[in-house]
Residue, then its C-alpha position, 0 to 999 in steps of 0.5 A: x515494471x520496477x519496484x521503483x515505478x510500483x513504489x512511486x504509484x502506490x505512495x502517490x495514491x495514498x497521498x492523493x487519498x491523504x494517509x497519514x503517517x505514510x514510510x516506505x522503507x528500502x529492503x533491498x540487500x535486506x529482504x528477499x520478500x520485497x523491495x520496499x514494504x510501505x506503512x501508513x495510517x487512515x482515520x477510519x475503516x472507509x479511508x482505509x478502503x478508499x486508500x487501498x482502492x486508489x492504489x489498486x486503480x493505480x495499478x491498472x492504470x500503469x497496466x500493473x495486475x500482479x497483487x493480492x489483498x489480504x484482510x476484511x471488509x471489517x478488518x482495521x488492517x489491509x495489506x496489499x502485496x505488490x510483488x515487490x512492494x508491500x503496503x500495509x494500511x492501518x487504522x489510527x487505532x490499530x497502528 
C-alpha cells in the first residue's frame, strides 16, 4: 500500500469523525521518519478515541495492520504510527 492510499483513509477517517483543524503535511524528500505526518484536534478526550479507532477500522478494512499507537486512555494526545503516515490527535486544549 502507498503512503498515499494510507494518507487518503486516515484523513477520510478523521473527517468522517469531524476533527477539527485537520493538516497533513508532505515529508517526502524531508524526512525519512514519514512520508506524511497528520496534525489534527478533538473536542474531547471521547472524540479523540473515537478519531483514533476510526482510523484503525480503516486500516483493517483497506487490509492495513502495520501500526502502533502511542499514549493513554487518559492522555489529551494520541499518536498513531502508520509507517509512513504519522498522525498526531490532540485535544483542543493540548493543541
Amino acid at each position: 500500500m502507498t503512503s498515499q492510499e494510507i494518507l487518503d483513509f486516515t484523513t477520510k477517517a478523521i473527517s468522517d469523525r469531524h476533527g477539527e483543524d485537520t493538516e497533513a503535511y508532505d515529508m517526502r524528500g524531508i524526512s525519512i521518519l514519514a512520508d506524511y505526518y497528520v496534525i489534527t484536534s478533538a473536542g474531547s478526550n471521547r472524540q479523540l478515541h473515537a478519531i483514533v479507532n476510526s482510523i484503525v477500522e480503516a486500516a483493517h478494512e483497506n487490509n492495513y495492520t502495520d501500526y502502533r499507537i502511542e499514549g493513554t486512555r487518559d492522555s489529551n494526545w494520541l499518536l498513531l504510527d502508520l509507517g509512513d503516515v504519522v498522525v498526531n490527535v490532540f485535544t483542543k486544549e493540548a493543541r
